[in-house]
DOBA-444228 format. One record per residue (C-alpha): residue in one letter; y, z, x. Coordinates in steps of 0.5 Angstrom, whole numbers, plus 500, padded with zeros to 3 digits. Each point is the difference from the previous one (the first is absolute). Last residue first. Layout:
% residues N
AYZX;...
***
This chain:
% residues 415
X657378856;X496495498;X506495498;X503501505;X495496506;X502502507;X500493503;X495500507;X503493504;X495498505;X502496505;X495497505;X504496507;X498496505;X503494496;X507503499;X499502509;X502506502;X495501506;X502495504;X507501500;X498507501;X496499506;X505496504;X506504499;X496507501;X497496507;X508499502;X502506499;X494502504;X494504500;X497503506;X500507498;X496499494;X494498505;X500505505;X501505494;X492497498;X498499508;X496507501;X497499493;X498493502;X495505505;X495499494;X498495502;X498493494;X503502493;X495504499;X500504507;X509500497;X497504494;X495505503;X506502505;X505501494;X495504496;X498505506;X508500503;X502502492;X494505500;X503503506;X507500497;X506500506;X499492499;X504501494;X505501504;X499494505;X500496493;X507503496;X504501507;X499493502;X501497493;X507503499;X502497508;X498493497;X504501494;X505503503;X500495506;X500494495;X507502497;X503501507;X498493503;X503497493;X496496496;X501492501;X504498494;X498494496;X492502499;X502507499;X506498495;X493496496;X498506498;X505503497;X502495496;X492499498;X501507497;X505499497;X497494496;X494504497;X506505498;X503495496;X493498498;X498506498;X506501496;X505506501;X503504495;X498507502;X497499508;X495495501;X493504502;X497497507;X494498504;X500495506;X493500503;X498496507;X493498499;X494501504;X497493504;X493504503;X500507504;X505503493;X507503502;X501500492;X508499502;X506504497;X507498496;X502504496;X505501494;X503506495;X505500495;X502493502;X507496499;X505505502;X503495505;X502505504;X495506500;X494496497;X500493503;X503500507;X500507502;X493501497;X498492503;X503501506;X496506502;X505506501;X496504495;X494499503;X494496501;X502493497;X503494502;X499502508;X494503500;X497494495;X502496506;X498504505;X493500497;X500492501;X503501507;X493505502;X495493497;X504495503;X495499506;X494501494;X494505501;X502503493;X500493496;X507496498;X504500494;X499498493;X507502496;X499504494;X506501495;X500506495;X505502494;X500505496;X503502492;X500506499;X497505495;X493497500;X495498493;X500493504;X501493500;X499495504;X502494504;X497497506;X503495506;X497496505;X504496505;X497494503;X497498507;X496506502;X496500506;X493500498;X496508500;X494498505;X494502497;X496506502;X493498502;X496505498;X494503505;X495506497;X500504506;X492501501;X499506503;X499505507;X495505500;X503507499;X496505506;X507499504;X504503495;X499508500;X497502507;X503493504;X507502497;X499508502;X500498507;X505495501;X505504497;X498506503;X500495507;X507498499;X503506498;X502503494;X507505499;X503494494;X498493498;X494497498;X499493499;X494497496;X500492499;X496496495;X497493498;X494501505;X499508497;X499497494;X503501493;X502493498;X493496498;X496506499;X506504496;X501493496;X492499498;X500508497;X505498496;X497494497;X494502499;X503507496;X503494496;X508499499;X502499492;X505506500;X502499507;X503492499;X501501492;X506505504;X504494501;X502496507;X499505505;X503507502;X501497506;X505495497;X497493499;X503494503;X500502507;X493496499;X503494502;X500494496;X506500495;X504505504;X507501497;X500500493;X492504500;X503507504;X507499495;X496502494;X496505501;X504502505;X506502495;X495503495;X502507502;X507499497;X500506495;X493503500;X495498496;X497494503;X500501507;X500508503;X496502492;X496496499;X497499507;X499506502;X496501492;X497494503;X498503507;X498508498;X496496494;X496496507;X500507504;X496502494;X495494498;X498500508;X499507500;X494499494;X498494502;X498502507;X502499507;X500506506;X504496504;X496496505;X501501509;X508500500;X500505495;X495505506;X504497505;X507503497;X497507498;X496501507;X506497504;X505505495;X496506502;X500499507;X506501501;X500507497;X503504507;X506495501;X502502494;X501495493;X502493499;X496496496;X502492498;X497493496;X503494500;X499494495;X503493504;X504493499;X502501492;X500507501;X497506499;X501508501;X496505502;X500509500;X499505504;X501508502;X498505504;X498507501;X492498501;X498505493;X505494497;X497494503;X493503500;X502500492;X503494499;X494495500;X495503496;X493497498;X499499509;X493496501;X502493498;X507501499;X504504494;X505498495;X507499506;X497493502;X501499493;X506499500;X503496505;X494496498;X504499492;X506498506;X495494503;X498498493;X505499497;X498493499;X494497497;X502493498;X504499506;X494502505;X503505504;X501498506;X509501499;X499507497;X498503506;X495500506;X501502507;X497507500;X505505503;X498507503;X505505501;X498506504;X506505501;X499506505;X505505500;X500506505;X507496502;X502499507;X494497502;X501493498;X495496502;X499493497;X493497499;X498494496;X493498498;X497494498;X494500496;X496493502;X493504500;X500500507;X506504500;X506498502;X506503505;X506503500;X505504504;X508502498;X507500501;X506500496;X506498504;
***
């Protein structure tokens, strides 16, 4: 049980607390509900290239890391396609310094031609060498837009072409930041030796005086049931060939959601998953496969990934695969394989809890999806999954007209 205090300023910041005085740490996470999937599809990439330049420079601090440093703590970001989150941790005693570096972010950045050029060359070159120039790294450029049609999912976080960073405007950068980073479209937590009313009190002084901001509202459409399989074909200077198949599945609030994951657990998370046993030790079909799911807040997807062992054809390996998938439809899972699964998830999930920026993180996260106490009911959730709701959700998961297959030939004649 995680427990925690909270409350809003009048600005529309939502805080969390969560005291934890068996550590000297204190872990400030601030999540901003802004990812890749408000972004305009013409301007993508711009939630990771703010992931970025929120680390350039705010309005009245040139130099971000360096009263991290002088303050002993450490920080970094990431981005999704859902969220950007940012988070220090640090001593106790410098609390202080991440709510004035954080506050002093969310109030402007420090904008200007000069900066924006470098962070959007540090961008495209990220870009360049993570998608199109390494081996394989264009998979989800490539299966991304197969599977979703009309949801913003269809782009990476990275976004759809560098031309979308390139060509952006100090304009429409600035707009982004007003129209998403605000303290009515974030939520604060602070984990670690800090109490209520420190928190409370250092939360007025930093945040209060940010005036609230006009959230820039996109209706994200509703991704249509798929009723056709889609397939892709291409060829690339790469070693293996490799196989993907993507199944649409449901969002991150479902009832099935925890069963889903189960079934990705099951398939695929170790060496006595049935598709390892199955497929790469007995019948030697793939050198290397595995199953996993986006685990994104909206309809995500469940990925199949494989590479066919010596002599092997996509397509013989593509029909393994559904062999193996339509035995878990036909035999209901024993009690004891779906225990191991649940007991391995239990242990990673409360032991990664022992983190105070993982409880920062996990309780922003839930507050975003609707209460931040779901955090306290996620291993209740996995617990209750059944044989008979794995048979049920896998019958319906892996559907031929559900699915998106990307087969990704090894070209020879460029080798």
């Amino acid at each position: 049980m995680v427990n925690f205090d909270r409350f809003t300023l009048d600005n529309g910041l939502r805080v969390i607390v969560h005291t934890d005085s068996s550590t000297p740490l204190v872990s400030v996470n601030l999540l901003y509900n802004v990812g890749s999937k408000h972004e305009n599809p013409n301007r993508t990439g711009f939630a990771h290239l703010f992931e970025h330049l929120m680390f350039g420079g705010s309005v009245n601090i040139p130099n971000y890391d360096d009263p991290i440093e002088r303050a002993s703590g450490e920080n970094n970001a990431f981005t999704s396609s859902d969220i950007t989150n940012y988070y220090i941790t640090l001593p106790k005693q410098n609390i202080e310094t991440a709510f004035w570096l954080e506050s002093d972010r969310m109030l402007s950045l420090a904008f200007s031609q000069q900066s924006l050029d470098v962070q959007k060359s540090v961008v495209v070159e990220e870009f360049n060498q993570r998608y199109l120039n390494q081996p394989y790294g264009d998979v989800w450029l490539l299966l991304r837009p197969l599977a979703y049609k009309v949801h913003p999912y269809q782009w990476p976080t990275i976004g759809k072409e560098p031309a979308h960073i390139t060509d952006a405007t100090l304009d429409e950068v600035k707009n982004f930041f007003f129209n998403h980073y605000a303290p009515n479209n974030a939520i604060l937590c602070v984990a670690g030796d800090c109490t209520l009313a420190q928190v409370e009190a250092l939360a007025k002084k930093w945040f209060g005086s940010i005036p609230r901001r006009e959230i820039s509202a996109k209706e994200l459409l509703k991704e249509p049931a798929q009723d056709a399989q889609r397939r892709l074909e291409v060829k690339r200077n790469v070693p293996f060939d490799s196989l993907y198949i993507a199944y649409h599945m449901c969002h991150k609030q479902h009832p099935d959601y925890a069963t889903t994951d189960l079934i990705s657990d099951i398939l695929s998370n170790g060496k006595s998953s049935r598709l390892f046993q199955s497929l790469v030790k007995q019948q030697n079909i793939f050198s290397t496969i595995d199953a996993f799911i986006t685990g994104d807040i909206d309809e995500g997807l469940f990925v199949i990934t494989g590479r066919p062992a010596d002599g092997i054809s996509l397509t013989q390996a593509e029909e393994a695969i559904y062999k193996e998938l339509n035995n878990m439809i036909i035999n209901p899972i024993d009690a004891d394989e779906l225990n191991k699964v649940k007991n391995r998830f239990e242990s990673t999930f409360t032991f990664g809890l022992t983190s105070t920026t993982e409880k920062a993180m996990n309780l922003c996260y839930n507050e975003l999806l609707g209460d931040a106490n779901l955090l306290n009911q996620t291993v209740e959730a996995y617990r209750r999954v059944t044989p008979e709701s794995i048979k049920r959700v896998a019958s319906s998961l892996f559907r031929e007209e559900n699915s998106s297959v990307l087969f990704y030939y090894a070209d020879t004649k460029q080798q």
